[in-house]
C-alpha positions as CSV (number, residue, x, y, z in Angstrom):
1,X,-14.4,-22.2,-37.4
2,X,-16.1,-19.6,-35.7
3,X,-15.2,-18.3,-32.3
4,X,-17.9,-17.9,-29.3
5,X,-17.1,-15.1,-27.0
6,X,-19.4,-13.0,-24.6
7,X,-20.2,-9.8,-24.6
8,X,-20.7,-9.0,-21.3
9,X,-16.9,-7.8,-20.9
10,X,-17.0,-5.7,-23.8
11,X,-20.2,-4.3,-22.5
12,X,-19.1,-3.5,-18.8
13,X,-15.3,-3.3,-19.1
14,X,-15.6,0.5,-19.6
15,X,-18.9,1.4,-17.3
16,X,-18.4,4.6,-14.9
17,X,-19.0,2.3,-11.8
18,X,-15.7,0.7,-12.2
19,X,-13.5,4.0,-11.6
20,X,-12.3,3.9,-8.0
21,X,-14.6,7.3,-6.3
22,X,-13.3,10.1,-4.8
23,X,-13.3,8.5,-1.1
24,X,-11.2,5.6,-2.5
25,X,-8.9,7.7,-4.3
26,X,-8.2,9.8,-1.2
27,X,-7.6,6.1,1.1
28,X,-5.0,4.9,-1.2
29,X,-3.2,8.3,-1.2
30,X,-3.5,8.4,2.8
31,X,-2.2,4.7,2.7
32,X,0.6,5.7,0.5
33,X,3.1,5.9,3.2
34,X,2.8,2.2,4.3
35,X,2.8,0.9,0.9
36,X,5.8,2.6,0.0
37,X,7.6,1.4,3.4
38,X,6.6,-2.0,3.0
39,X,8.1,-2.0,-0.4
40,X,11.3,-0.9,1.3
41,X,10.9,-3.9,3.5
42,X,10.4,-6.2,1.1
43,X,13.3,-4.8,-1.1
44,X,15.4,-5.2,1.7
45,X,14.5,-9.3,2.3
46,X,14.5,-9.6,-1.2
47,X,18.3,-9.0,-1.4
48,X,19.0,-11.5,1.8
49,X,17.4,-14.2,-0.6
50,X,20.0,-15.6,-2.2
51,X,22.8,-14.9,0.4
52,X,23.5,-15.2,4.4
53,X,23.0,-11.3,5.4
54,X,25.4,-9.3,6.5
55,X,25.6,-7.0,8.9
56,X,24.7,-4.4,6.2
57,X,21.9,-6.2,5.3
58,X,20.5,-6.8,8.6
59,X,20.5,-2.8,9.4
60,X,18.3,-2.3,6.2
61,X,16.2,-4.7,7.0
62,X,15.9,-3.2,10.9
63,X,16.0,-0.1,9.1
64,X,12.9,-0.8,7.0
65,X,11.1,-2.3,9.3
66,X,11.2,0.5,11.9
67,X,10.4,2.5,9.2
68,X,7.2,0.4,8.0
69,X,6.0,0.7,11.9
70,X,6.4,4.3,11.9
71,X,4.2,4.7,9.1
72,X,1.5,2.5,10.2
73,X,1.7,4.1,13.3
74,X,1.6,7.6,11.9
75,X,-1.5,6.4,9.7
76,X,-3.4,5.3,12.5
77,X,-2.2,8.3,14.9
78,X,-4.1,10.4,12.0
79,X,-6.8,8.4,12.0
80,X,-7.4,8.5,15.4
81,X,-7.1,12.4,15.4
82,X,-9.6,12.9,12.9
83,X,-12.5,11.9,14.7
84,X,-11.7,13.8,18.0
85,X,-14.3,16.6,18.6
86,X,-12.8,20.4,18.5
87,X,-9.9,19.6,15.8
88,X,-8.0,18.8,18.8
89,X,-5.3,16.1,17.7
């Protein structure tokens, strides 16, 4: 039996367009802080799954979350302050 496959993978699965560009590259590391925090927050549901909280578990998770605010904030504080006129921020 002879197997049927495209090509078209094989062909585009190592073209330069897929590589993520500079601008992209320099997003993700800008969003870096807010990924990381959100994993933090999830971590800390995660271990609440299987079990009532405690109060130790509630902290983290208050913890985590302030901490995941404070990093979206802090992204979109810079964000703002990059497009004021005068490097003024």
């Amino acid at each position: 039996m002879t197997h049927i496959v495209t090509v078209q993978d094989a062909v585009t699965a190592f073209a330069d367009w897929l590589e993520p560009t500079d601008a992209e590259l320099d997003a993700v590391e800008r969003e870096m802080p807010v990924l990381l925090a959100d994993v933090d927050l999830l971590d800390a549901h995660i271990v609440t799954l299987d079990r009532t909280p405690t109060e130790l578990d509630e902290r983290r998770i208050r913890r985590a979350r302030r901490r995941a605010l404070a990093a979206r904030v802090a992204l979109l504080n810079g964000a703002a302050g990059d497009g004021l006129a005068g490097g003024a921020a």
